[in-house]
DRENFI-349078 format. One line per 4 residues: their letters; for each residue y, z, x of N, C-alpha, C. Coordinates in Angstrom, 2 decimals, padded with zeros to 5 digits. Atoms other than C-alpha are relative to their C-alpha. Layout:
a> Y:Z:X:Y:Z:X:Y:Z:X; ...
END
This chain:
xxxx> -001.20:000.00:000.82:000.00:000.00:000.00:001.24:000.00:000.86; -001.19:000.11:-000.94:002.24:000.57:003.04:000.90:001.22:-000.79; -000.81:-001.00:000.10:005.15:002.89:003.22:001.36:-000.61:-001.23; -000.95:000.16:000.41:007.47:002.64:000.34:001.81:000.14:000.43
xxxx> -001.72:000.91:-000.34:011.42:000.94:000.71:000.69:001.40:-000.79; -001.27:-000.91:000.33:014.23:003.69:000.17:000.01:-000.36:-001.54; -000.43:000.64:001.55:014.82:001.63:-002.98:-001.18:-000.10:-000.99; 001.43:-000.52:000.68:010.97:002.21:-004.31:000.51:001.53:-000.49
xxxx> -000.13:-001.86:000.39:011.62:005.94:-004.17:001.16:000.23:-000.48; -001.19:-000.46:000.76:015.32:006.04:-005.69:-000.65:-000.78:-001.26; 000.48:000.30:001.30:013.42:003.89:-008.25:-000.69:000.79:-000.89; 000.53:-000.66:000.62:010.96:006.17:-008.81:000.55:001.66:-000.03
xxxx> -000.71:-000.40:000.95:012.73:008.67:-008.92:000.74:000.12:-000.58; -000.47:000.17:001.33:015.11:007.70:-011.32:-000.79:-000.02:-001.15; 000.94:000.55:001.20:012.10:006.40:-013.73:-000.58:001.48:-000.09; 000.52:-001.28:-000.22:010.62:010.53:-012.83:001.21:000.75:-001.10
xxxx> -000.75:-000.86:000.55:014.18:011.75:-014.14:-000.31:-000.72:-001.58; 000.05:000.56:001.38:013.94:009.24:-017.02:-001.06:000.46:-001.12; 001.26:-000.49:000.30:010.51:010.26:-017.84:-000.03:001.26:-000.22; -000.49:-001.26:000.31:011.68:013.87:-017.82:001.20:000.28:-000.81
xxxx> -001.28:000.09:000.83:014.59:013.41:-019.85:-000.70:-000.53:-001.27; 001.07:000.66:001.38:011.84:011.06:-022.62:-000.50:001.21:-000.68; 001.46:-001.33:000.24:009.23:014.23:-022.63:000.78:000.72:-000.19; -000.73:-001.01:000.58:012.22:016.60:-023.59:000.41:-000.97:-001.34
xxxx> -000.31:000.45:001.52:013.45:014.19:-026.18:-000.76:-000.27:-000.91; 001.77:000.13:000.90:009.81:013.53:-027.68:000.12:001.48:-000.92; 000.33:-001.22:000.37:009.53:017.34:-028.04:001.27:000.45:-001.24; -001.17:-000.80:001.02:013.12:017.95:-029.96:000.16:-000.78:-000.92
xxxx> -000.40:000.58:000.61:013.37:014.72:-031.81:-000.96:-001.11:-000.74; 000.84:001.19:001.55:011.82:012.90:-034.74:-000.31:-001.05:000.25; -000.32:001.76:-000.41:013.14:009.60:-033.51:-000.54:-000.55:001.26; 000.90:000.60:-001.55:010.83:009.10:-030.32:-000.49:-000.95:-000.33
xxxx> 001.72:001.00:000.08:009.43:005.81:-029.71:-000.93:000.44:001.59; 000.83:-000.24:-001.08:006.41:006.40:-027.73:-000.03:-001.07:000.72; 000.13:001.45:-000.83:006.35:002.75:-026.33:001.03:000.60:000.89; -001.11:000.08:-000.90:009.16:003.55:-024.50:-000.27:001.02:001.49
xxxx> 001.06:-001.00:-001.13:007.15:006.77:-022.44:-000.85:-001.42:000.41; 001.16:001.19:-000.34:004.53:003.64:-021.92:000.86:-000.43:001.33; -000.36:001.27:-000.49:006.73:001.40:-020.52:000.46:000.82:001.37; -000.87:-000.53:-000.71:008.14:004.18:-018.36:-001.03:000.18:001.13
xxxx> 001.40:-000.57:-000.72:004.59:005.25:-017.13:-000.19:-001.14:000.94; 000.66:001.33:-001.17:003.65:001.48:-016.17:001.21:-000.21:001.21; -000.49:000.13:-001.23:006.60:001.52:-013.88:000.19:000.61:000.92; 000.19:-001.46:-000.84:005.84:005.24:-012.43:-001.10:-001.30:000.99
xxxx> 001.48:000.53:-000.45:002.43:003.23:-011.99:000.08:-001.29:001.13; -000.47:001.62:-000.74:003.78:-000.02:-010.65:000.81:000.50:001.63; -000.74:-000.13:-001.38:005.99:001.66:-008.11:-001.05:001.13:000.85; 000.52:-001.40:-000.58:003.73:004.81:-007.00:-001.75:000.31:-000.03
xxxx> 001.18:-000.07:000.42:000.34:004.41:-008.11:-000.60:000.91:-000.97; 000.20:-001.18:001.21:-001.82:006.40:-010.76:000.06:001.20:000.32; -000.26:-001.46:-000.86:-001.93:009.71:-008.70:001.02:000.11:000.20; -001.56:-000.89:-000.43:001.17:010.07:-007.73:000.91:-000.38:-000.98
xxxx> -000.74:000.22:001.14:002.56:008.53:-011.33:-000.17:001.50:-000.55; 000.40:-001.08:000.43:000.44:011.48:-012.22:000.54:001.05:000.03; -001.24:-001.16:-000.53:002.25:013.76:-010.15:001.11:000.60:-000.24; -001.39:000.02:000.37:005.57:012.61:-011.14:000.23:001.00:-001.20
xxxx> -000.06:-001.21:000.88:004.35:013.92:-014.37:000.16:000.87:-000.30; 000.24:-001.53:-000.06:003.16:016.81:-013.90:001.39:000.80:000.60; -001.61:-000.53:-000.54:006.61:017.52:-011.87:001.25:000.62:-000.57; -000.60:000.09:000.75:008.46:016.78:-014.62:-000.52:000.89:-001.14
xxxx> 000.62:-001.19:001.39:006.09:019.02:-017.07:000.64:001.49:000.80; -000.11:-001.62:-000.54:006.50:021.89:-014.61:001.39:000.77:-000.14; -001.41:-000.30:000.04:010.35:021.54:-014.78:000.42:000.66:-002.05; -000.51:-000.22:001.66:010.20:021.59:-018.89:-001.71:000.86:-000.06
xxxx> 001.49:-000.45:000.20:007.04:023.73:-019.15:-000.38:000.10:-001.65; 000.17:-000.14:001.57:007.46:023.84:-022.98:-000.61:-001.11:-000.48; 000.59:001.45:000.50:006.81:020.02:-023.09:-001.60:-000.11:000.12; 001.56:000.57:-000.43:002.97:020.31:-021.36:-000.66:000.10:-000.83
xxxx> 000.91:000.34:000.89:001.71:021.63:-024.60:000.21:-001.28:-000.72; 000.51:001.02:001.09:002.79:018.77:-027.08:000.23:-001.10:000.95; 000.17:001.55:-000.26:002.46:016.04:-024.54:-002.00:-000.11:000.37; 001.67:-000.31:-000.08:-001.77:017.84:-024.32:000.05:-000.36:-001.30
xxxx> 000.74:000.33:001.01:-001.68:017.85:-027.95:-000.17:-001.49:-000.07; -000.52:001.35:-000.45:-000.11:014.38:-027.76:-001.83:-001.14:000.61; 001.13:000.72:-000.65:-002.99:012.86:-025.80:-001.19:000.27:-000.04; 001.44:-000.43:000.02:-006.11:015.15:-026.61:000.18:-000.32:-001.42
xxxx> 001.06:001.02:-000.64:-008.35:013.57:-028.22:-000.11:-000.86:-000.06; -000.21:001.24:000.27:-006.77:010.63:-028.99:-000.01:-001.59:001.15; -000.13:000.75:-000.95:-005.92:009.55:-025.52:-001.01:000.23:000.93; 000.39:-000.17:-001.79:-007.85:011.82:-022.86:-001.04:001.46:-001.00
xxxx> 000.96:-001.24:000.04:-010.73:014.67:-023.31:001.17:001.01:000.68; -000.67:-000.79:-000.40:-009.80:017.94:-022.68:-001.56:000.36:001.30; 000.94:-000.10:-000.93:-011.81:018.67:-019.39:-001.21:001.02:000.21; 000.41:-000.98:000.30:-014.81:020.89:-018.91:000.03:001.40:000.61
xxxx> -000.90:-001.32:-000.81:-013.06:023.03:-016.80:001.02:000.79:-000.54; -000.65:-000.59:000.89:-011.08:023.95:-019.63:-001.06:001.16:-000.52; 001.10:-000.23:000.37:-014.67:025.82:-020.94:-000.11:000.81:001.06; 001.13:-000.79:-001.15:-016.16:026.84:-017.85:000.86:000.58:001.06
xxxx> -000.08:-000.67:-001.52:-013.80:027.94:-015.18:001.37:000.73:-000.58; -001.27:-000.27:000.85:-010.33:028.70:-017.59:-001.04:001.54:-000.65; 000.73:-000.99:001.14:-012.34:032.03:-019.48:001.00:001.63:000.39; -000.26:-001.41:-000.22:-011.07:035.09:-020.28:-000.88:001.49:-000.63
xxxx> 000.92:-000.85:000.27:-012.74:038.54:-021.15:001.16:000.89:-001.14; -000.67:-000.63:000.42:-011.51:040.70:-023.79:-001.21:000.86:-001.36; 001.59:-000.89:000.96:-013.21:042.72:-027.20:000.10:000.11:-001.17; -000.53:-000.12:001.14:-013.69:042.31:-030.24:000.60:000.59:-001.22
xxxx> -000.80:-001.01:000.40:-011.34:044.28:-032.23:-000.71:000.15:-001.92; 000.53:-000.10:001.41:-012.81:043.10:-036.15:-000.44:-001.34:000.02; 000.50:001.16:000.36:-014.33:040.41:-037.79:-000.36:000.29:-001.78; 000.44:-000.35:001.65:-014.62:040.24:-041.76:-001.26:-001.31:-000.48
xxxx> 001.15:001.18:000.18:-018.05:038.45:-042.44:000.40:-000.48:-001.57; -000.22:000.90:001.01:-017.11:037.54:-045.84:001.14:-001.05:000.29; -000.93:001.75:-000.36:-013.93:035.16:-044.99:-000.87:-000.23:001.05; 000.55:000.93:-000.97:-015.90:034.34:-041.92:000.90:-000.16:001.39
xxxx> -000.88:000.07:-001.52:-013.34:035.07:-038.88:000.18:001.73:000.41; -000.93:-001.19:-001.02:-011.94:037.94:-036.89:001.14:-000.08:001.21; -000.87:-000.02:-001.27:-009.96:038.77:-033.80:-000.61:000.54:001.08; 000.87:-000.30:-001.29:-010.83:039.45:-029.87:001.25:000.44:000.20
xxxx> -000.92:-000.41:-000.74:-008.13:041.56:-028.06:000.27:000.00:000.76; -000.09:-000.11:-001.36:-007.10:040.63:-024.68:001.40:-000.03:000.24; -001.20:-000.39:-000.17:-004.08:042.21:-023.59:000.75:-001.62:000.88; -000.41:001.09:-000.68:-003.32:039.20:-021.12:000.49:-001.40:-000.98
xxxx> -000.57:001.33:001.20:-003.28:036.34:-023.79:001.14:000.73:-001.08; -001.38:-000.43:001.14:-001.26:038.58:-026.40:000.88:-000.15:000.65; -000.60:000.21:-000.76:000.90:038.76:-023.76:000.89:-001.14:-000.11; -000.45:001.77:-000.59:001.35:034.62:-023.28:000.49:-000.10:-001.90
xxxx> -000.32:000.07:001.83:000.86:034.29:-027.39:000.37:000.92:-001.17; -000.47:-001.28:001.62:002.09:037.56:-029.25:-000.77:-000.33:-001.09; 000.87:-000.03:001.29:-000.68:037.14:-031.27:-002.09:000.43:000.53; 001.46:-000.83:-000.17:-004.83:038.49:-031.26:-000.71:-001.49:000.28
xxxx> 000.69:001.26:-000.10:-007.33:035.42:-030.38:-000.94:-000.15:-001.10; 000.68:000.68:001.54:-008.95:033.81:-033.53:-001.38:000.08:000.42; 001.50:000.16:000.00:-012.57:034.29:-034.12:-000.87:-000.32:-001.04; 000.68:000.74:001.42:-014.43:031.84:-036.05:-001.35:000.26:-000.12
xxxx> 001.40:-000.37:000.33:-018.02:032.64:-037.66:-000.74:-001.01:001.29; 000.82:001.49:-000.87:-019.45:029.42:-035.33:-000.22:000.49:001.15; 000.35:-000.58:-000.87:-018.62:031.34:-032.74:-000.42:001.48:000.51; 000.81:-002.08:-000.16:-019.81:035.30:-032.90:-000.88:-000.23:000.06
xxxx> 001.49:-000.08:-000.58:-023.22:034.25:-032.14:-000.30:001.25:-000.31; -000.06:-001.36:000.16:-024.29:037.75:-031.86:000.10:001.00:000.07; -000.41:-000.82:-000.16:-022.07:039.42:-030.90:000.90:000.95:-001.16; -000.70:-001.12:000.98:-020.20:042.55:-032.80:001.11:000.58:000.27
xxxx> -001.52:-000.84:000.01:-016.99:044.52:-033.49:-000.18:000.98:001.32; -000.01:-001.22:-001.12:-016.12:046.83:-030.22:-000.45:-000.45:000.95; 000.98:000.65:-001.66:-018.49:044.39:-027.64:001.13:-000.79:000.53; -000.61:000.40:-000.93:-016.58:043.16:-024.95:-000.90:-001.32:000.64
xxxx> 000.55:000.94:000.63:-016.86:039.41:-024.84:000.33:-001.17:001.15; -000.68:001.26:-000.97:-016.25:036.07:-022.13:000.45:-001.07:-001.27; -000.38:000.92:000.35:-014.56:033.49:-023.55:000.57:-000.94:000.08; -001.20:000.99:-000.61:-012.58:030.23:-023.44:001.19:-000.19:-000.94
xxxx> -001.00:-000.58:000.66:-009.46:030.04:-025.03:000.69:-001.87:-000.25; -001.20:001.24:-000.18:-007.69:026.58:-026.77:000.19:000.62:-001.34; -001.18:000.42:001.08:-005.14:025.88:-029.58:-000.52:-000.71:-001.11; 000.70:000.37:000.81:-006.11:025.66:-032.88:001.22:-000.89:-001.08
xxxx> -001.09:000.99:000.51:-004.12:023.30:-035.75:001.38:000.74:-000.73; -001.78:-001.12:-000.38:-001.25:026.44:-035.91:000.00:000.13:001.21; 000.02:-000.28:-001.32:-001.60:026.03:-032.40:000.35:001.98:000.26; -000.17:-001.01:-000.45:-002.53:029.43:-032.07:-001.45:-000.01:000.98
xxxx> 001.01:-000.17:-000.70:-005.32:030.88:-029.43:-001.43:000.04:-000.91; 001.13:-000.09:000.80:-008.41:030.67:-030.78:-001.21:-000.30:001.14; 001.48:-000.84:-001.34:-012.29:031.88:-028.82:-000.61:-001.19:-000.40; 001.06:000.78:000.28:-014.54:029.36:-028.17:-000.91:000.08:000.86
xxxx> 000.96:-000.12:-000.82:-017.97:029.55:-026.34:000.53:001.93:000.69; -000.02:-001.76:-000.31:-017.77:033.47:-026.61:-001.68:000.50:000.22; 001.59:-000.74:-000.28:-020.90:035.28:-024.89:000.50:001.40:000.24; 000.07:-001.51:-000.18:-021.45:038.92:-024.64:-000.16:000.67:001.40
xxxx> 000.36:-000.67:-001.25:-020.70:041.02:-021.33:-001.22:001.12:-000.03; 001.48:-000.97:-000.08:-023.70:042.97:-020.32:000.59:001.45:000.60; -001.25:-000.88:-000.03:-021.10:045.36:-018.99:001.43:-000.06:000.09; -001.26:000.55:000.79:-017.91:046.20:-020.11:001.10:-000.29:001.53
xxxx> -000.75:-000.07:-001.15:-015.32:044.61:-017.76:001.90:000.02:-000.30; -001.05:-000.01:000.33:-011.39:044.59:-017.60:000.11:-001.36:-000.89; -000.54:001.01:000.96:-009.75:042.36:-020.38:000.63:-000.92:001.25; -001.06:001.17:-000.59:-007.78:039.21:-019.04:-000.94:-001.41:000.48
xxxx> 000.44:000.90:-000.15:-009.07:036.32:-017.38:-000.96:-000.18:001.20; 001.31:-000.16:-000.57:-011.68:035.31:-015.02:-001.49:-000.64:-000.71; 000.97:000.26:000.43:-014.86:033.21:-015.20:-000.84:000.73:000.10; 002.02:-000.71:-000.11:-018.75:034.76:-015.20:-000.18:000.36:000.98
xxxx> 000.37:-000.35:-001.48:-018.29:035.24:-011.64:001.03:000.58:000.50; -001.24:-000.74:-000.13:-015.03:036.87:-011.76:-000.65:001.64:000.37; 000.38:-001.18:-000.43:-015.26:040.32:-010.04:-000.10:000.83:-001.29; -000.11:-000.56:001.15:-014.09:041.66:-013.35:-000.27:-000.04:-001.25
xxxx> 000.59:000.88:001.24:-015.96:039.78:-015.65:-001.04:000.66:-000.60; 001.51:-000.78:000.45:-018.71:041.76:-015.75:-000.87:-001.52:-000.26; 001.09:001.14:-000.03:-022.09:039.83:-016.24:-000.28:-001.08:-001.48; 000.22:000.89:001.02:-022.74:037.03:-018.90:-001.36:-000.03:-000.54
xxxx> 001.66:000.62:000.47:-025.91:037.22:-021.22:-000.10:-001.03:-001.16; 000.36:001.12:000.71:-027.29:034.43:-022.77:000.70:-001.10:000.00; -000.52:001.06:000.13:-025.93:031.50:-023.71:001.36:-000.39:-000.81; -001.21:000.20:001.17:-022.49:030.32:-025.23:-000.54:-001.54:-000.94
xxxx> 000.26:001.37:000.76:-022.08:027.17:-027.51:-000.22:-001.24:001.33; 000.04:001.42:-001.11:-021.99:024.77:-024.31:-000.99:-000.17:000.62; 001.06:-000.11:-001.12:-025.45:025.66:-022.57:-000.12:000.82:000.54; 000.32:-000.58:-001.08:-027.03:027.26:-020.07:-001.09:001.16:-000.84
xxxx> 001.43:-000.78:-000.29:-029.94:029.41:-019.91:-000.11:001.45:000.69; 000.60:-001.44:-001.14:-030.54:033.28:-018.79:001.80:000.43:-000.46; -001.22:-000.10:-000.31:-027.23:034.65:-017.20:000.82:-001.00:001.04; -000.65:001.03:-000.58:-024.59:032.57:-016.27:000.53:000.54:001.38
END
């Protein structure tokens, strides 16, 4: 590709600020055309390549951090999977505080997410497997259609460990038995 011309990189970034200036106006305003993010992308892409268009992105998300959720909702699952590293290495631990088996949900308490979301993490029947009120629980954590937190692939610690985050192998995770909704066999 060779070393990009002075005038590549004031291009790109101008098209970086432009692109960060789009992804704030997407988020506040009705009147977005999305073609116009497109067109902006293929020339991140054209001048910089997909990785480092990528970058630009992400640059520009980090500067508006409010935008990264609705440009995820934005693209999951219409455009892009959500990865399985979202599942397996993203988990946090926390316990379940109630659950009302007749509606069919409850809540998990982990001080760390209330924290981020001022609110308890959603617990849908699909996922309490069999676990119970008071057990201290692994879990993964996405955004449900109130984009609030909501537990998914919740397994039961075999002992109780600190709330917050941390996968199965987290010092503080305490141990994982059985299986969540995604697989696996024994302890994870």
């Amino acid at each position: 590709r060779g070393t990009p011309s002075s005038t590549d990189v004031h291009a790109a970034m101008d098209a970086a600020e432009q692109g960060r200036f789009m992804l704030h106006h997407a988020s506040s305003s009705q009147h977005f055309d999305p073609s116009q993010l497109g067109s902006l992308l293929a020339r991140l892409v054209a001048l910089q390549g997909v990785s480092d268009a990528a970058q630009v992105v992400a640059t520009a998300l980090a500067q508006e951090p409010g935008l990264a959720q609705a440009v995820v909702n934005t693209l999951i699952p219409t455009w892009a999977y959500a990865p399985a590293a979202a599942v397996q290495q993203h988990r946090h631990t926390g316990r379940i505080k109630s659950f009302n088996i007749i509606a069919g949900y409850g809540f998990i308490d982990c001080r760390e997410l209330f924290r981020r979301f001022q609110s308890d993490i959603f617990l849908e029947r699909s996922q309490l497997g069999a676990c119970v009120v008071d057990q201290h629980v692994s879990f993964a954590v996405m955004l449900n259609s109130f984009n609030k937190p909501q537990a998914f692939d919740v397994a039961p610690l075999l002992d109780s460990g600190e709330e917050g985050s941390g996968g199965p192998w987290a010092a503080d995770a305490g141990r994982i038995a059985g299986s969540g909704a995604f697989g696996g066999v024994g302890l994870w």
